[in-house]
GUTORTI-193756 format. One record per residue: residue in three letters; x, y negated, z of N, C-alpha, C in turn. Coordinates in steps of 0.2 Angstrom, whole numbers, plus 5000, padded with zeros to 4 digits. Last residue first. Layout:
BEGIN
ALAXYZXYZXYZ;...
! end
This chain:
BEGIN
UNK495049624884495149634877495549594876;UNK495249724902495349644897495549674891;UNK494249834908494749814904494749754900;UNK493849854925493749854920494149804913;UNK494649994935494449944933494349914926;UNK493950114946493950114941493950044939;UNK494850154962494350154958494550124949;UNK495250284975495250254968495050234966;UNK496350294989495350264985495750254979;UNK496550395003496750374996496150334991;UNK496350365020496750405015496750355007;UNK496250285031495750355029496050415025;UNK496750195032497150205037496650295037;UNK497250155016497050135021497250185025;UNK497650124997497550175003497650125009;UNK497350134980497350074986497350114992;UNK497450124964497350154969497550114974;UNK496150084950496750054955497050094962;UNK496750124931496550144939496650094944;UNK497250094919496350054921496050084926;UNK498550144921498050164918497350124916;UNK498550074938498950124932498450164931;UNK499150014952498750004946499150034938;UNK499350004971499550044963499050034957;UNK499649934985499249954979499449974973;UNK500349915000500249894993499949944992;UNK499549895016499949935010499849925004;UNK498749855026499349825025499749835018;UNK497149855026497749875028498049835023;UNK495149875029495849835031496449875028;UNK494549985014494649975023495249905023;UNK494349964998494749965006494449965011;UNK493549864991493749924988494049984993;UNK492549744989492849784993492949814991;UNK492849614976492549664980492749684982;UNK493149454966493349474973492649544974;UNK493349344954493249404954493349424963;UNK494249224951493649254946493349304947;UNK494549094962494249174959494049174956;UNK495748964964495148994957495249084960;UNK496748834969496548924972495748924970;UNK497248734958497148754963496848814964;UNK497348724943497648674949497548694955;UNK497548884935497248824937497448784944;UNK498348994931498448944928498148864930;UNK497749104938498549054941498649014938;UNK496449184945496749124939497349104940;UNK496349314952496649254953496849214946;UNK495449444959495749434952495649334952;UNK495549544977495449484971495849484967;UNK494949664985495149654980494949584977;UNK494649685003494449664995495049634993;UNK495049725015495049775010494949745005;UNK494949615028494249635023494449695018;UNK496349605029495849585035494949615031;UNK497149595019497349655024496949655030;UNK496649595001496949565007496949615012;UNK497649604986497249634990497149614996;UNK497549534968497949544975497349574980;UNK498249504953497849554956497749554962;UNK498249354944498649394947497949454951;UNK498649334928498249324931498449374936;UNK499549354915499549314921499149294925;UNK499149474908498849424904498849354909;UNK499749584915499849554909499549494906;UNK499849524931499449574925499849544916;UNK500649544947500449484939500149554935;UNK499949584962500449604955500049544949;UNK499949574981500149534974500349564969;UNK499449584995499849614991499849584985;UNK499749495011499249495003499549514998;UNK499649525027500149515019499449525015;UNK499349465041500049465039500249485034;UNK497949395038498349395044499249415043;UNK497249275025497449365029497949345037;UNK497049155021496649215016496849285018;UNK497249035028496849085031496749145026;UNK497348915013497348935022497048995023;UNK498248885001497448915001497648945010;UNK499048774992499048824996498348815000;UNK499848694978499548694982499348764989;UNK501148664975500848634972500048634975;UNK502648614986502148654984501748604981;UNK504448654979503848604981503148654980;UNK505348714970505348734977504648694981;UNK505748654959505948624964506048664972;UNK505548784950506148734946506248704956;UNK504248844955504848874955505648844952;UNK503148774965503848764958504248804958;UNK502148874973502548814971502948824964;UNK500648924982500948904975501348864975;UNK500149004996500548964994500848964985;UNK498849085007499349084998499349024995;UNK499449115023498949055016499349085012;UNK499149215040499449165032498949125027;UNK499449225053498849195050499149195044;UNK499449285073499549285066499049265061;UNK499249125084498949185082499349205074;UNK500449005087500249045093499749115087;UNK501549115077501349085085500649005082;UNK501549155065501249215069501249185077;UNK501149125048501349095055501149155058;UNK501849115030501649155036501449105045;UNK501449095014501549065020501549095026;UNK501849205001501449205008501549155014;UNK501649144984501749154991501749184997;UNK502249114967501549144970502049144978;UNK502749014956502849064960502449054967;UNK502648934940502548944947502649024949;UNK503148904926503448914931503148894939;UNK501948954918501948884920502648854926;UNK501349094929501349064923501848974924;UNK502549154942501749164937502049124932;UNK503349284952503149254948502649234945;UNK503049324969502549344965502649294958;UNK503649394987503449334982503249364973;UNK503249504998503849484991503349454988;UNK502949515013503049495006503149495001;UNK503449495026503649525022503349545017;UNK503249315029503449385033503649445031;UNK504049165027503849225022503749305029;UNK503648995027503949055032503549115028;UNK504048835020503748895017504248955020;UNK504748735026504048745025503748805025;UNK505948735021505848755026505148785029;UNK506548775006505848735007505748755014;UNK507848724994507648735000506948695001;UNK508748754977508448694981508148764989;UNK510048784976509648754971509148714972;UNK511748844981510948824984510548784977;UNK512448944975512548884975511748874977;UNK513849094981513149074977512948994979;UNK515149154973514849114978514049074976;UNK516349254968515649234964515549204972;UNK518149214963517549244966516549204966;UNK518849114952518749204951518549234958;UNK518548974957519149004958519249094957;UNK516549054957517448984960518048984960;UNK515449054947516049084949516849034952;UNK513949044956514449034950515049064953;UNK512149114954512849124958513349064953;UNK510949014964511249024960511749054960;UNK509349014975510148994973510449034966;UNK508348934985508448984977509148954979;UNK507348994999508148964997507848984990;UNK506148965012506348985008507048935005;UNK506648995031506148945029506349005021;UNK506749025045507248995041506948945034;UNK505849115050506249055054506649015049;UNK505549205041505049205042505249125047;UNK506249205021506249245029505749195033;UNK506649225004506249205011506349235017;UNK507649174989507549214995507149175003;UNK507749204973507449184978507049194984;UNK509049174961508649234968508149164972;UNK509149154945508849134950508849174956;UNK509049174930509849194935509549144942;UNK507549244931508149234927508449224931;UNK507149254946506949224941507349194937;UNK506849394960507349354953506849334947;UNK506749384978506449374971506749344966;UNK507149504988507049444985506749434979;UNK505749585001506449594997506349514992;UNK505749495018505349505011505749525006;UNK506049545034506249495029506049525020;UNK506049605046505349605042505549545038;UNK507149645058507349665049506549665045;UNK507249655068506849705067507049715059;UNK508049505071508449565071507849645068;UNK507249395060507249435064507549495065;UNK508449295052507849305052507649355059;UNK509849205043509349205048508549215050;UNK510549205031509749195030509549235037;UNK512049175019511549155024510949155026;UNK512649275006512149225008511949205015;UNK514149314999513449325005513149265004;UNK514749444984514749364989514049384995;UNK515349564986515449504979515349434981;UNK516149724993515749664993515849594990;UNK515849864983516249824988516049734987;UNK515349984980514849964986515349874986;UNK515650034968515950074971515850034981;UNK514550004960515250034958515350064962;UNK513949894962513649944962514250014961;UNK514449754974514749824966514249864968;UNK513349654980513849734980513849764974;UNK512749524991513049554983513349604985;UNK511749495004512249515002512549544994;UNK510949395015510949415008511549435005;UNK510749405032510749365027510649415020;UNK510549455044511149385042510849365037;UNK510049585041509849525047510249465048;UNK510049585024510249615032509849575034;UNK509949655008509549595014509749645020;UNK510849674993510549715001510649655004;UNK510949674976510849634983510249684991;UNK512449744967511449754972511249704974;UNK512449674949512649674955511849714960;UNK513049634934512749694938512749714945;UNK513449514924513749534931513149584935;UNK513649444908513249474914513449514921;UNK514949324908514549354906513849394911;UNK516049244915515949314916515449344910;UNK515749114909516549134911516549204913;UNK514349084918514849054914515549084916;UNK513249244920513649194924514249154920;UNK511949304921512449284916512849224920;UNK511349434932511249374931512049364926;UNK510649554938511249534934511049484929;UNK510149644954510249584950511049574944;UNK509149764961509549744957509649684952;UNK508849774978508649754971509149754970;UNK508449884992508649834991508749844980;UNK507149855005507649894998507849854993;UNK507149805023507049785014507449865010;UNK506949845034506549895031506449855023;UNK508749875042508249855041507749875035;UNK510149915053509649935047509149875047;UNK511649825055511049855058510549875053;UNK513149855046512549805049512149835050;UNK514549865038514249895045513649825047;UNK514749925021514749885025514249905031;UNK514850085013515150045013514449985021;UNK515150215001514750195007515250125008;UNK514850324986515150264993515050264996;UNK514150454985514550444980515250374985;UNK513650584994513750534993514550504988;UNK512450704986512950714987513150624987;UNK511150714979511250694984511850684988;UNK511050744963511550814971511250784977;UNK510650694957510550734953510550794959;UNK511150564960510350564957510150634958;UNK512250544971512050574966511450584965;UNK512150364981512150454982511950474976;UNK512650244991512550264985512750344983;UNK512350135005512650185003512450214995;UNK512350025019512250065012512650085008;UNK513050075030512350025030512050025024;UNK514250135033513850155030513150135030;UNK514850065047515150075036515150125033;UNK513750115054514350105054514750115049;UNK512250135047512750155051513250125050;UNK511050125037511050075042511750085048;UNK510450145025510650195028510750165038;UNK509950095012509950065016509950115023;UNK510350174994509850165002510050115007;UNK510250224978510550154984510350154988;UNK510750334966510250314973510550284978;UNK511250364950511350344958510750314963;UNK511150354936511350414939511350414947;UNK510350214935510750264932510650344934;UNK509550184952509850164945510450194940;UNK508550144961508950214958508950184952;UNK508350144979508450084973508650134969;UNK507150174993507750184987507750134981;UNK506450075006506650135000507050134997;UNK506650055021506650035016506850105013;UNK506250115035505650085031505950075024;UNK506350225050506550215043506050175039;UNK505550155064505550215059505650185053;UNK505350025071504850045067504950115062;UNK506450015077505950015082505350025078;UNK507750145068507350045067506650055073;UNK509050235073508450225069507950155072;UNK510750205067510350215072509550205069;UNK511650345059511450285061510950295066;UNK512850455055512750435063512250335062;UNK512550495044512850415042512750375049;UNK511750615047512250615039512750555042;UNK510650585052511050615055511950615050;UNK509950485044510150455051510750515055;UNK509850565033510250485031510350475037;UNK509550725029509350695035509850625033;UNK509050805015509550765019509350745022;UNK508950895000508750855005509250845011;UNK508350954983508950954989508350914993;UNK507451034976508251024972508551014977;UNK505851094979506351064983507151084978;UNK504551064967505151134971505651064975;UNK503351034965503451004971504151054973;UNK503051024949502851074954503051074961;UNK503450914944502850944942502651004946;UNK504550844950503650784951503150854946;UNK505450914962505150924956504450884955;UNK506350834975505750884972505550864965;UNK507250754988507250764980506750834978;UNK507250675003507250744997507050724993;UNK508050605019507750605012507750685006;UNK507250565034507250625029507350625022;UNK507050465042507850475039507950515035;UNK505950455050506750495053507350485050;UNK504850445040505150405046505650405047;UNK505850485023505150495030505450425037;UNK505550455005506150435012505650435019;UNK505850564991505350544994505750535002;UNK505750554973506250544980505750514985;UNK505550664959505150634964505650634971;UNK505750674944505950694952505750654954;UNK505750654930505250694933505350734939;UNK506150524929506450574927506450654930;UNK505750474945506350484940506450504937;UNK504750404957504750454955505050414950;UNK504650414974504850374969504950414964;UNK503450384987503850404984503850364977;UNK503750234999503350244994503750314989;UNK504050205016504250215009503750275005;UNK503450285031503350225026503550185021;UNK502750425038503250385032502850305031;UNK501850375054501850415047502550395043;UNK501650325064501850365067502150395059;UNK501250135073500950185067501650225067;UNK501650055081501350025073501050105070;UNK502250085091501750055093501350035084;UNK503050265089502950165087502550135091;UNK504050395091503350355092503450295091;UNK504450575084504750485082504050445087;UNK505450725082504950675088505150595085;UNK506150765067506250745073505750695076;UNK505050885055505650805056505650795065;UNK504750995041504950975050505150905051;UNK503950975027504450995031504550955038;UNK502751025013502950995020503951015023;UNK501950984997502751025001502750985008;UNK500651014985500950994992501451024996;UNK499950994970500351064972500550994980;UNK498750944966499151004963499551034965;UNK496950894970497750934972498050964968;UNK496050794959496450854962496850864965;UNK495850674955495850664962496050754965;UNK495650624943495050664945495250674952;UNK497050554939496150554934495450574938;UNK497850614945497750544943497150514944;UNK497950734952497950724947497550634948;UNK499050744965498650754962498450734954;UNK500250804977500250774970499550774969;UNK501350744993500750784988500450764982;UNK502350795007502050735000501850784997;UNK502150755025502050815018502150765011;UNK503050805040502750755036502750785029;UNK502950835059502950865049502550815048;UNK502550875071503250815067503350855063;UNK500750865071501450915071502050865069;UNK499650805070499850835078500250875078;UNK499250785054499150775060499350815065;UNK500850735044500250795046500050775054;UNK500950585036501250645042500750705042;UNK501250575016500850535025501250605030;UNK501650515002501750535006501450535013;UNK500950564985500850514992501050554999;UNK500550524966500850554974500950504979;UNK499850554953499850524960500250544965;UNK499950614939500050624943500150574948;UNK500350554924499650574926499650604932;UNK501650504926501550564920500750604925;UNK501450434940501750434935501550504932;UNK501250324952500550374949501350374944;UNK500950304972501350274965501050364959;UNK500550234986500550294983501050264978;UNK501550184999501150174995500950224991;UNK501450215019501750245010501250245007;UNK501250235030500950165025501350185019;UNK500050355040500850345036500550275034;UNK499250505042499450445044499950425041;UNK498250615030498450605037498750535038;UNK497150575018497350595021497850605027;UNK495550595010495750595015496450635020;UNK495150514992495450594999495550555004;UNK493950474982494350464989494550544992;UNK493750414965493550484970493950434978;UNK493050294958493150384955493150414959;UNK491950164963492550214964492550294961;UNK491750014952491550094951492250114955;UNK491649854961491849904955491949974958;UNK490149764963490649814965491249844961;UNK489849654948489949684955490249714958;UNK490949554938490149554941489949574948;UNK492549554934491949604937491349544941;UNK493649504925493349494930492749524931;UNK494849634918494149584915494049554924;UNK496449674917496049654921495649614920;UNK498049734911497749664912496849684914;UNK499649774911499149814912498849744910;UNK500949774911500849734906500149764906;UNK501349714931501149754925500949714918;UNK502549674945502249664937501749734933;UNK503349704956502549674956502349644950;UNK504649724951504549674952503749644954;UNK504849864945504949844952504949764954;UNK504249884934504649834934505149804940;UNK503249974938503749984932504249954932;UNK503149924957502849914949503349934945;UNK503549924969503249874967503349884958;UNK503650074971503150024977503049984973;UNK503550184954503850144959503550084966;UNK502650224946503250274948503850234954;UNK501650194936501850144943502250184947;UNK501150234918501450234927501550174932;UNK500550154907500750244910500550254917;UNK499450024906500150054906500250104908;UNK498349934893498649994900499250014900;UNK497249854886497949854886498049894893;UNK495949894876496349894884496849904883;UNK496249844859495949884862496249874871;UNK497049764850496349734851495949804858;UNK498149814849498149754853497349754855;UNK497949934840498149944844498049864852;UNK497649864829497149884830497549914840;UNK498749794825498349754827497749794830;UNK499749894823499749874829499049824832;UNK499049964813499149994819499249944824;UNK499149854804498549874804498549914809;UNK500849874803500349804805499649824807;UNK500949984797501249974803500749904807;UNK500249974782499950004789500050014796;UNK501049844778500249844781499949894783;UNK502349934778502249874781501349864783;UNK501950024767502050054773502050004779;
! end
């Protein structure tokens, strides 16, 4: 029985390694990870299909062979989310609803990615609109307005962070008057806490539990304000420790990055931090690890790799906007090297399974496949796949999907043995 369990698995390894879903903005893992992996390509690579459609920067996200995607409807304050099939680019089913007049200088559409749970689908609009719907036939379970609900004010960019869902609970970033975050049933929408008073901003916020001497593991949120870095009971909201991190009142600070019991936190004036938590006297305080003022992050989320490095965004924005992909240590914080000019304000980044990174620029549309194991800035790979933008990418199955300011592009990649 043993050698035929063995004989599956080997046979099972030697074929494309793929993963289901990406039911979430930054990956299965919420961390910008897949255990997918990625051949270097030759030329173009093959698009399956393109839709077309309306305004927003909601990423897609694909689970149980269905895509969805949030955007506005053109020339009504309606915004829609819609389902297709994965594989072939079908419509299967589309839910709209009304929302209150919003204008930007950036763009008019949702901008959280929906989420999908346990075959519900949470989707957050510009205004504050949050619903729950069915990921196989789009029925509405509930919905709520968060800016009207949690008298908050709304961001000069329209509601931007997402949802964090863990257990039984959805953790928002609500932005009101102790209610800045908040924690609502999976199931009801019904609010379970609420808790601290800070201005909104367009991070979501993560979940960290790190092993701490004397405690064991410690289950905590961390919500990014406009100060800084904040721990909270998932329990019951109440607050564990801060961190200091001066950045822009707009709130375009990069959600953090955990490496092992490490955070690692950027902003764009302040520079990057790693810290530690310990416990002092029976309250947790976090302990600086090392500092790289150097290294200005705009919004981003950094990118672990192989070999303890950790992938970058250098940002500058006076006098012209400009970034580099930065490599450093993740033990010192030091860089090891840094590639100038590879975009204007983000280069989306996912690690593959086989540590080779995927990334998309936001000046060209093209898609790169990055070595990380070598001493310097190595492609193995670069096509157009895109129009310019800003918005992450979704990979699932041997698909990539990647959307612009047109609508939705699939294409087909090719699989690492």
């Amino acid at each position: 029985m043993s050698k035929i369990i063995v004989a599956i698995a080997l046979l099972t390894l030697a074929g494309p390694v793929w993963a289901a879903d990406w039911p979430h903005r930054f990956g299965p893992y919420r961390n910008n990870t897949t255990p997918e992996s990625v051949a270097p390509w030759a030329e173009s690579l093959s698009e399956a299909w393109r839709l077309d459609l309306g305004e927003g920067y909601s990423s897609p996200t694909v689970a149980d062979d269905r895509l969805f995607i949030h955007a506005k409807v053109k020339d009504k304050n309606e915004e829609e989310v819609l389902a297709f099939d994965s594989a072939t680019g079908k419509q299967l089913w589309r839910v709209s609803y009304e929302h209150k007049p919003f204008e930007s200088n950036v763009g008019n559409g949702p901008r959280t990615a929906p989420t999908i749970v346990r075959g519900r689908v949470y989707t957050l609009g510009i205004t504050g609109v949050l619903t729950c719907l069915d990921a196989a036939t789009g029925k509405q379970f509930w919905q709520t307005n968060l800016l009207d609900q949690f008298q908050a004010p709304i961001m000069n960019f329209g509601t931007s962070s997402g949802p964090l869902i863990e257990g039984n609970r959805l953790y928002l970033a609500a932005g009101g008057a102790g209610s800045c975050l908040v924690a609502l049933d999976l199931e009801t929408g019904s609010v379970v806490w609420k808790g601290l008073s800070e201005p909104p901003t367009s991070v979501t916020p993560i979940m960290f539990a790190p092993k701490i001497a004397g405690r064991g593991v410690v289950r905590h949120i961390i919500y990014t304000s406009t100060r800084g870095l904040i721990g909270v009971n998932p329990q019951d909201g109440h607050v564990l420790w801060e961190f200091p991190l001066a950045d822009l009142a707009i709130g375009t600070l990069p959600p953090p990055t955990v490496v092992g019991d490490t955070v690692v936190a950027c902003s764009m004036f302040t520079g990057t931090f790693a810290f530690q938590l310990e416990d002092v006297n029976g309250k947790l305080q976090p302990k600086e690890v090392w500092r790289n003022p150097k290294l200005t992050t705009y919004f981003t989320q950094n990118v672990t790799g192989p070999d303890d490095k950790l992938f970058a965004i250098n940002a500058t924005l006076i006098p012209q906007a400009e970034i580099a992909l930065a490599c450093v240590d993740i033990k010192t914080g030091k860089f090891l090297w840094q590639k100038p000019k590879i975009g204007l304000y983000q280069l989306n980044m996912v690690r593959l399974g086989d540590d080779r990174l995927l990334m998309l620029d936001d000046t060209h549309g093209d898609l790169i496949l990055l070595d990380t194991r070598a001493d310097e800035y190595r492609e193995l790979a670069r096509g157009k796949v895109c129009r310019p933008t800003i918005i992450s990418f979704a990979v699932s199955n041997g698909r990539l999907y990647t959307r612009d300011d047109r609508g939705v592009n699939c294409h087909v990649l090719p699989s690492a043995k």
